[in-house]
N, C-alpha and C positions, 0 to 999 in steps of 0.2 A: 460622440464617441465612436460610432458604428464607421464614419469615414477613417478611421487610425486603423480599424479591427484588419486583419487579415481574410482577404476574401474565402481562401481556403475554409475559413472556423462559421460563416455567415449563415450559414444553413443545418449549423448544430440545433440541437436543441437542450434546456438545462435538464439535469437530472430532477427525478420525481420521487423522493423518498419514498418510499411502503409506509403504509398505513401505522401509525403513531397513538397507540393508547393513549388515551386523557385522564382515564384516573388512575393513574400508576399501579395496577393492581397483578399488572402480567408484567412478565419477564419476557424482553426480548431475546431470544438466544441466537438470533440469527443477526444482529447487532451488537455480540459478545455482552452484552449485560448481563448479571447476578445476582440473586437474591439472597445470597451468604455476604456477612461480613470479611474483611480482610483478616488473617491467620493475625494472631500475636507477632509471627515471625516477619512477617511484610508489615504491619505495622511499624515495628521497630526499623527496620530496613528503612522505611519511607520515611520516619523523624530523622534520623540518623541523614539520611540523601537533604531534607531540607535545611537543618541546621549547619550540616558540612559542604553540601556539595552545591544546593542548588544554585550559586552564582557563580560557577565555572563551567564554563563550556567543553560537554567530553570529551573524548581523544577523538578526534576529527577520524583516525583511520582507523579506530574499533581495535587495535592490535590485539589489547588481551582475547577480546571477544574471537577476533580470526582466529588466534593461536592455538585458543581452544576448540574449536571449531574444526581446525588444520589437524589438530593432534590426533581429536574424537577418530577423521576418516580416515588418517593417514597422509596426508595431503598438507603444503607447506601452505604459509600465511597466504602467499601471493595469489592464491589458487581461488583463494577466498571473500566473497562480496556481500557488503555489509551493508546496510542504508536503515534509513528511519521508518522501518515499516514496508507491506509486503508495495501501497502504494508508489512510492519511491523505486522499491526495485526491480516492480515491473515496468514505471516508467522508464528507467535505463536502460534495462532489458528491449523495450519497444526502440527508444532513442536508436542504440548500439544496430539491430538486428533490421527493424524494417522502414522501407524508404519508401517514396509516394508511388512506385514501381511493383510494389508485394503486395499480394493478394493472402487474404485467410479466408477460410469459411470454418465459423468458429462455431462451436456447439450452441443450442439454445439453449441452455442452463448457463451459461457461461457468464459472469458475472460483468455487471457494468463495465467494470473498470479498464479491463482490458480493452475491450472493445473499442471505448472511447479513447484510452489511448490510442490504439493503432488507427481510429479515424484522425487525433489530429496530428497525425505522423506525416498523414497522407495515403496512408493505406485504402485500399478498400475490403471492406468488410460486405459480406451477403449471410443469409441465415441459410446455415444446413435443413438439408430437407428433412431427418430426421432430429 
């Protein structure tokens, strides 16, 4: 497989999740997990989405979602950029904006993800000294 791989990606390395309690007793918050049940009202929400909706595929352009979105800032649909989550739209966000040419020097709290995107962009990334 490694002869197919892009030499670019060769010298990655995988991510290393944080530390994973074993006997379920703590709440991750910094992995959005919860220790509250889901409201009546999301309950219902979530029967209702499995019995009606879950075998359709939804509006590929998000419209209601933009609209509202558009309305909220004042700002028309077009203005506005939708995806499945924030992974997806920093991936595009990196895609669109930098090329193997762009330099960051990105905070060190800054989270995996970006990073790693803009490594396999091509970018180069170094840690701030602060």
């Amino acid at each position: 497989m490694s002869s197919f791989l892009n030499a670019r990606y060769a010298g990655m390395h995988p991510y290393v999740p944080g530390e994973q309690p074993h006997d379920r007793a703590y709440v991750k918050l910094n992995a959005n997990e919860t220790s509250l049940p889901p409201s009546p009202a999301v309950r219902a929400a979530l029967s209702d989405a499995l019995v009606n909706g879950l075998g359709r595929y939804a509006d590929p352009h998000c419209m209601p979602l933009r609209e509202a979105v558009a309305r909220h800032f004042g700002l028309t649909p077009d203005r506005v950029f939708a995806g499945n989550g924030s992974d997806e739209v920093l991936g595009f966000v990196f895609l669109a904006f930098f090329g193997g040419d762009a330099r960051v020097l990105p905070g060190r709290h800054l989270r995996l993800l970006p990073r790693l995107l803009f490594d396999l962009r091509g970018g180069v990334s170094r840690d701030s000294p602060a």
